[in-house]
N, C-alpha and C positions, 0 to 999 in steps of 0.2 A: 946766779940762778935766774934763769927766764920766768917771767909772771904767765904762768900757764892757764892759771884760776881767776874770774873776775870777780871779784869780791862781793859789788853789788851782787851778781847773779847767784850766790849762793844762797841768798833768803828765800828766792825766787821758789826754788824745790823744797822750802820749807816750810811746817803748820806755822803762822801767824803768832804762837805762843813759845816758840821755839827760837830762842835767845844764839849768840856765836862767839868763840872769844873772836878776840880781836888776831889772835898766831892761828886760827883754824886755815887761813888761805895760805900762810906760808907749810902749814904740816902737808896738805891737801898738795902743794905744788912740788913738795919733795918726797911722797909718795906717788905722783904721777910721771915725776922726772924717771925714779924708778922702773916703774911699769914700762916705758916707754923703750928705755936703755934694754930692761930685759927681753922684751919685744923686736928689740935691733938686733940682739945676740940670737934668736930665736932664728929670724930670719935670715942673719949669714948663715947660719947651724946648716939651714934647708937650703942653702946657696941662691939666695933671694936678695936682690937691691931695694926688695919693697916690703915693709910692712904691712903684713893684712891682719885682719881682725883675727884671724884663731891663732894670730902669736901672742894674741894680749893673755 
């Protein structure tokens, strides 16, 4: 699995009192691997070499 999520960066979007586990970047990087794969299917479906934003 590719490191999709940078770990620091996820506090970054978050309130200051708001705590992470430590497996949130790995759950995070296997629902975006997801997204991403479906978003592939999406765009061969429409016979497209490229992913754009309304296959996500």
């Amino acid at each position: 699995m590719v490191d999709l999520v940078v770990k620091n960066k996820i506090k970054e979007v978050l309130p200051k009192e708001i705590r992470i586990s430590s497996d949130l970047a790995d759950a995070l990087n296997k629902k975006i691997e997801i997204i991403i794969k479906e978003a592939a299917e999406r765009a061969k479906a429409n016979k497209r070499t490229t992913i754009l934003p309304q296959d996500i």
